[in-house]
TORROBA-984547 format. One line per 8 residues: number of its first residue (from 1); their letters; for each residue x, y, z negated of C-alpha. Coordinates in steps of 0.1 Angstrom, whole numbers, plus 5000, padded with zeros to 4 digits. Example, Ala and Ser with C-alpha at 12.3 -4.5 7.8 and 13.67 -1.06 7.14 Angstrom:
BEGIN
1 = AS = 5123 4955 4922; 5137 4989 4929
// end
This chain:
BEGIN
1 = XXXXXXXX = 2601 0652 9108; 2578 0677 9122; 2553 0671 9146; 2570 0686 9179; 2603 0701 9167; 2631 0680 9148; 2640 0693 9115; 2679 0695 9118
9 = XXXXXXXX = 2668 0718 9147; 2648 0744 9122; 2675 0739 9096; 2701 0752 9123; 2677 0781 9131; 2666 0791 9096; 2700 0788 9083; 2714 0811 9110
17 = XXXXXXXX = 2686 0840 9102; 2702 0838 9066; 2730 0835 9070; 2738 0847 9105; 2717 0871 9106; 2749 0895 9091; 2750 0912 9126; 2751 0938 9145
25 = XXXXXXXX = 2714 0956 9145; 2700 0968 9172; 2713 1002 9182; 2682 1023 9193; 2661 1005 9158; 2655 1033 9129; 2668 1021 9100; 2638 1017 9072
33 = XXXXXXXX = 2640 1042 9046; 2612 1024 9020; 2615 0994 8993; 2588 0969 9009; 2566 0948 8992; 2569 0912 8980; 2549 0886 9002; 2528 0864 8982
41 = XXXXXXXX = 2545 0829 8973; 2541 0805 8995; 2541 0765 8990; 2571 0752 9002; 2562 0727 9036; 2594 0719 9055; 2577 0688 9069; 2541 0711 9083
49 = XXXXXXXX = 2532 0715 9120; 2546 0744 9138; 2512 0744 9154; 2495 0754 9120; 2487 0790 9112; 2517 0814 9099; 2520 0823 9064; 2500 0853 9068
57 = XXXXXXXX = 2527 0884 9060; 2523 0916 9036; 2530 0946 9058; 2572 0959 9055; 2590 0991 9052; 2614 0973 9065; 2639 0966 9036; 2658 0943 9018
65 = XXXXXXXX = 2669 0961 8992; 2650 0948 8964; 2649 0910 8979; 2666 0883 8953; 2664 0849 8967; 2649 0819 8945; 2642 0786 8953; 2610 0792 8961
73 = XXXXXXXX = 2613 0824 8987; 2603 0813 9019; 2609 0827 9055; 2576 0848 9053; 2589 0864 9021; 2621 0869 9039; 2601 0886 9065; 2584 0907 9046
81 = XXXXXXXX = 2613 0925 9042; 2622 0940 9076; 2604 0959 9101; 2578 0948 9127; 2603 0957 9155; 2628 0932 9136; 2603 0903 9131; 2591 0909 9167
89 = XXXXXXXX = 2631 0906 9179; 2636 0872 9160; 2601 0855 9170; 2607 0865 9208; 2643 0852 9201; 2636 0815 9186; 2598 0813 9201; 2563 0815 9187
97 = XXXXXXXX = 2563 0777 9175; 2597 0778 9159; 2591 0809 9139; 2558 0798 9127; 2575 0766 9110; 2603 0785 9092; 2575 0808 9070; 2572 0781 9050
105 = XXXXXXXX = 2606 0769 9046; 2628 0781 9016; 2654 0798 9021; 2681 0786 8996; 2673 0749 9006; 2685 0758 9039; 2712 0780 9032; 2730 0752 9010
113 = XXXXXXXX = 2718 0723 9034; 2732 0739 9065; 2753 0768 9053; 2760 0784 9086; 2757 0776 9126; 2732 0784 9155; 2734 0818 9147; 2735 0834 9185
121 = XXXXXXXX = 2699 0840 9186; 2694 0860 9160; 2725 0888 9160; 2708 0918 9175; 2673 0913 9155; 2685 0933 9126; 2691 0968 9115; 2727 0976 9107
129 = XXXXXXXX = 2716 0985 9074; 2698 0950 9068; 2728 0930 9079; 2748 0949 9050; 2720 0944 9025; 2713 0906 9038; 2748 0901 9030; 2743 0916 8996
137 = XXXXXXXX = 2711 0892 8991; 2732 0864 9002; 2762 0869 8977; 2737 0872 8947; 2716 0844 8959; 2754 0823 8958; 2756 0835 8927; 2722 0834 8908
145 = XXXXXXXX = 2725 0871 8902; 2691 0893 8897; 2702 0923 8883; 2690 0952 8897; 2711 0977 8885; 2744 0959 8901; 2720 0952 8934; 2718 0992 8935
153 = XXXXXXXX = 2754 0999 8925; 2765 0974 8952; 2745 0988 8979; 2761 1027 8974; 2796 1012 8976; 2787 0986 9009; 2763 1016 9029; 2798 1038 9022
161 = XXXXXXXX = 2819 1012 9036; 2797 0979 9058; 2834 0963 9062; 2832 0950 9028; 2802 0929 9036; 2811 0923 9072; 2845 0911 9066; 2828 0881 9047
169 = XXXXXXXX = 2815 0868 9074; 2831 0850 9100; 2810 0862 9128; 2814 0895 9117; 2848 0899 9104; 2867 0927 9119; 2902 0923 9130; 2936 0930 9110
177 = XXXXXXXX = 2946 0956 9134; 2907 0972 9136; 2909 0976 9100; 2916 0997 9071; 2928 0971 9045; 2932 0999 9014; 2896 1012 9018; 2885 0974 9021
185 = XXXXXXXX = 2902 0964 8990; 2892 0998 8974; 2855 0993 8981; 2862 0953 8969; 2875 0963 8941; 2842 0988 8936; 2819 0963 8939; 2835 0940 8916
193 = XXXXXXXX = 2832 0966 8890; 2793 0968 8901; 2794 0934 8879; 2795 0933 8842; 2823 0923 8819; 2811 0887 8820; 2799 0885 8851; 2838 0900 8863
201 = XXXXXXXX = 2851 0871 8844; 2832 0842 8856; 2835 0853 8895; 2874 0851 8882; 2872 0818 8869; 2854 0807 8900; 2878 0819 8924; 2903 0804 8906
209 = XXXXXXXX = 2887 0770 8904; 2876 0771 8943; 2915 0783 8953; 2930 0748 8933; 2900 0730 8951; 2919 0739 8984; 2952 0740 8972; 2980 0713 8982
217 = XXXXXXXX = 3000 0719 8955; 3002 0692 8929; 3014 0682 8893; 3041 0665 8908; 3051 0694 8924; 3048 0713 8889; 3073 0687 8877; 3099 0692 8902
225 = XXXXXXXX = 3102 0724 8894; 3104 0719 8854; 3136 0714 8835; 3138 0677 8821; 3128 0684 8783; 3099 0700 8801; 3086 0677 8819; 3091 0649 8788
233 = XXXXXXXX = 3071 0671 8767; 3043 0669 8797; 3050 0633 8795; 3047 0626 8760; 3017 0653 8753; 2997 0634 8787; 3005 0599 8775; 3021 0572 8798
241 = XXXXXXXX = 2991 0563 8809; 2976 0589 8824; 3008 0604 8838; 3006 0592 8870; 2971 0610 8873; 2989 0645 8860; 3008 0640 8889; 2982 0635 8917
249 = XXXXXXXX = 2963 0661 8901; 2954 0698 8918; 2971 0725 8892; 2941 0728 8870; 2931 0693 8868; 2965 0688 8855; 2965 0709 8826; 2927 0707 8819
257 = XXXXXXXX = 2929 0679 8794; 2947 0694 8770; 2960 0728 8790; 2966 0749 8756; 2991 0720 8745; 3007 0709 8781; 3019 0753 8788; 3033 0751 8751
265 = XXXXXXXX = 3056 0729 8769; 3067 0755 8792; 3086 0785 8785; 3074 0816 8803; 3098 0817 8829; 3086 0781 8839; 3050 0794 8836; 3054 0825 8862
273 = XXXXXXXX = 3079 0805 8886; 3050 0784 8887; 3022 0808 8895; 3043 0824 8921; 3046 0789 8934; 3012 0778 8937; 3000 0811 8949; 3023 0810 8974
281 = XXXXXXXX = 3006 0778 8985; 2973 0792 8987; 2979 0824 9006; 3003 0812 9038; 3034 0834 9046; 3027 0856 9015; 3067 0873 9012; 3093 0867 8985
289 = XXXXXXXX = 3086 0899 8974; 3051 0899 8968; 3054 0867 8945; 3079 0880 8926; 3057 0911 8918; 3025 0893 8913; 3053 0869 8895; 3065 0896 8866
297 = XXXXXXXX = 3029 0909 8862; 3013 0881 8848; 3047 0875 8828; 3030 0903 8809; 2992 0893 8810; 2994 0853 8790; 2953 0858 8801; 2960 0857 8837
305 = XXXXXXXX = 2989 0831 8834; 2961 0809 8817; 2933 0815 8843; 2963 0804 8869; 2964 0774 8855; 2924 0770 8842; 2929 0772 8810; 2914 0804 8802
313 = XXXXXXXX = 2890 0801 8772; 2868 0831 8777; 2848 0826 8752; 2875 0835 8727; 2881 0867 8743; 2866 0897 8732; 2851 0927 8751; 2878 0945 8754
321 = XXXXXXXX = 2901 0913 8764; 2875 0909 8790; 2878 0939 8806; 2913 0942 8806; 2917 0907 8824; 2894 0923 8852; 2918 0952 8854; 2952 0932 8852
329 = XXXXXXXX = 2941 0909 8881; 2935 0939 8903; 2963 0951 8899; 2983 0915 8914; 2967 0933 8948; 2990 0967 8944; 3022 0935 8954; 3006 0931 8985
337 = XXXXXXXX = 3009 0944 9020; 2981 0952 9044; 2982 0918 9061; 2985 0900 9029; 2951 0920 9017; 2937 0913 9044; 2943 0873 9043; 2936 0873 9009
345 = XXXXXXXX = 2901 0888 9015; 2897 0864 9042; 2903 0834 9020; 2871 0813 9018; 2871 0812 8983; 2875 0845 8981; 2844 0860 9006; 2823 0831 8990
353 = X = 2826 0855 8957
// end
C-alpha cells in the first residue's frame, strides 16, 4: 500500500488514463505533428511514495504514434508521448501527488488488473488525434502486436474514419442512429487487412473462441437439433462417459476433443442449420433472413463452418487458404443490415479484437 494513497485508488486512475483516456481532446489543443522520443525505462515501483521525485520525462512532440506497450512501459514513458499542454491537463486533473506515483507504474499491469473505470477525470486531457492513436496502442498492446508497418497502415485508415476506434469504446461509442454503419464496417474491414495473413487468422480464431465463451448455446442444444443416427454417431465417437460433458459443453468445447471426427457425423445441412443457430444466439434479434444468408455462405466455405465450431486447423492451411478465409468471413457482413452491423461491431468480443 503506498504511503498516503491506497493502491486500488491509483489502479482506478492509471487504468482510466489508458484506457479511458479514448476521449474527446481538447478542442482549442493543436494536434502534434512529430514522432516523440522514447522516455528512458523506468523500474517498475507500484508500492513507492507519491511524495518521491517523478520519473524525470524526455521532452514530447506530442505523439503516440510510435508507442508499443510492454510490460515494462511505465506512466512516464506513456507521457512522453503527448504534449506538455496534455500532461499539464491530466496532473491538474488527478493532482500533483497522484500523478507522481503513476510514472512508475506499468501500464499493462494496470490495464489487465483494472481494465476500465474512473475514467471522468481524464476525457478532455487528450488531443483528438491521441485518443484515436491511444486506441490503436491499446488494441496492439491486447494483442502483443509491434509491427510497425500495420501500426502505420492502421493509423491512415482510423485518422480517415476516428469512428472505428471510437466505437470500441464504451465511453466513446457513437449511437446507431449518429452513425454510418457501411463506412464503419468498410474502415473495420481496412484495418483488418492492415494485419497479415496470420495475424487475420488468429484475430479470427480468437473471436470465435471469445463469442462461445459468451455463448448460451450448448451441446445439448446441438443435439436437439440433430437427426437420431446423428446424434448416436456423437454418442458413440464421444463415448458414454463423457457424453454428458458434450452436452454441458459451449459449441467448441463440444467438438474440440475430437472435432474432425464428431462434424463427420453431420451432414452439411446439419452443420449450417447449426451455425445459423448458434450465431443467432450470439448476436440478439439478428433476422431469419440474415441467418439464412450467412447460413448458405459458409455452406460453401467447409473453413469457416470449421472455425464455427473451433475446429479450424490453421496450420494445415496454406497461404492462399489463409487469405481466402479472411475474405469469405467478410463477406457473412454483406447478410447484415445496418443495425445488425452495428451490434455486431459492438459485441465485446468483437471491439476487444
Amino acid at each position: 500500500m503506498l504511503k498516503t494513497l491506497h493502491l486500488g485508488l491509483l489502479i482506478t486512475a492509471i487504468v482510466a488514463l489508458a484506457i479511458a483516456v479514448v476521449a474527446c481532446g481538447s478542442d482549442d489543443e493543436a494536434e502534434p505533428t512529430a514522432v516523440a522520443t522514447e522516455a528512458p525505462a523506468a523500474t517498475p515501483s507500484p508500492t513507492a511514495s507519491p511524495t518521491e521525485a517523478p520519473t524525470p520525462l524526455v521532452e514530447s512532440a506530442g505523439s503516440l504514434e510510435d508507442l508499443f506497450l510492454t510490460d515494462a512501459t511505465t506512466g512516464s514513458q506513456l507521457m512522453a508521448h503527448i504534449s506538455e499542454a496534455e500532461r499539464d491537463c491530466l496532473r491538474e486533473a488527478i493532482g500533483e501527488e497522484l500523478y507522481g506515483a503513476m510514472l512508475d507504474v506499468p501500464i499493462r499491469r494496470l490495464v489487465a488488473e483494472v481494465r476500465s473505470s474512473g475514467a471522468g477525470s481524464f476525457l478532455g486531457c487528450l488531443t483528438d488525434d491521441n485518443v484515436v492513436l491511444m486506441g490503436l496502442v491499446l488494441v496492439d498492446s491486447h494483442h502483443g502486436r509491434t509491427d510497425p508497418e500495420a501500426r502505420e497502415c492502421s493509423i491512415a485508415v482510423a485518422r480517415e474514419n476516428p469512428e472505428v476506434i471510437r466505437v470500441r469504446f464504451e465511453l466513446l461509442r457513437p449511437a446507431l442512429e449518429d452513425t454510418d454503419t457501411e463506412a464503419l464496417f468498410n474502415s473495420s474491414k481496412e484495418l483488418f487487412d492492415c494485419l497479415d495473413v496470420t495475424e487475420q487468422v488468429n484475430v479470427l480464431v480468437r473471436l470465435t473462441t471469445r463469442l462461445d465463451q459468451d455463448d448460451t448455446f450448448t451441446g445439448e442444444d446441438v443435439v436437439a437439433m440433430l437427426p437420431e443416427e446423428e446424434v448416436s454417431c456423437i454418442r458413440d465417437r464421444v463415448g458414454e462417459e463423457l457424453f454428458d460433458a458434450f452436452l454441458g459443453a459451449t459449441v467448441t468445447e463440444a467438438f474440440a476433443p475430437a472435432a474432425a471426427s464428431l462434424l463427420d457425423c453431420l451432414a452439411l445441412e446439419s452443420k449450417t442449420a447449426l451455425f445459423a443457430a448458434f450465431t443467432s444466439s450470439r448476436v440478439e434479434g439478428l433476422r431469419e433472413e440474415a441467418v439464412v444468408c450467412m447460413a448458405t455462405l459458409v455452406a460453401d466455405s467447409p473453413h469457416i463452418l470449421a472455425l464455427g465450431f473451433g475446429a479450424l486447423e490453421t496450420g494445415e492451411l496454406g497461404e492462399s487458404e489463409l487469405a481466402q478465409l479472411g475474405d469469405e468471413a467478410a463477406k457473412l457482413f454483406d447478410c447484415l443490415n445496418s443495425e445488425e452491423i452495428y451490434q455486431v461491431l459492438t459485441l465485446p468480443a468483437v471491439v476487444e479484437q
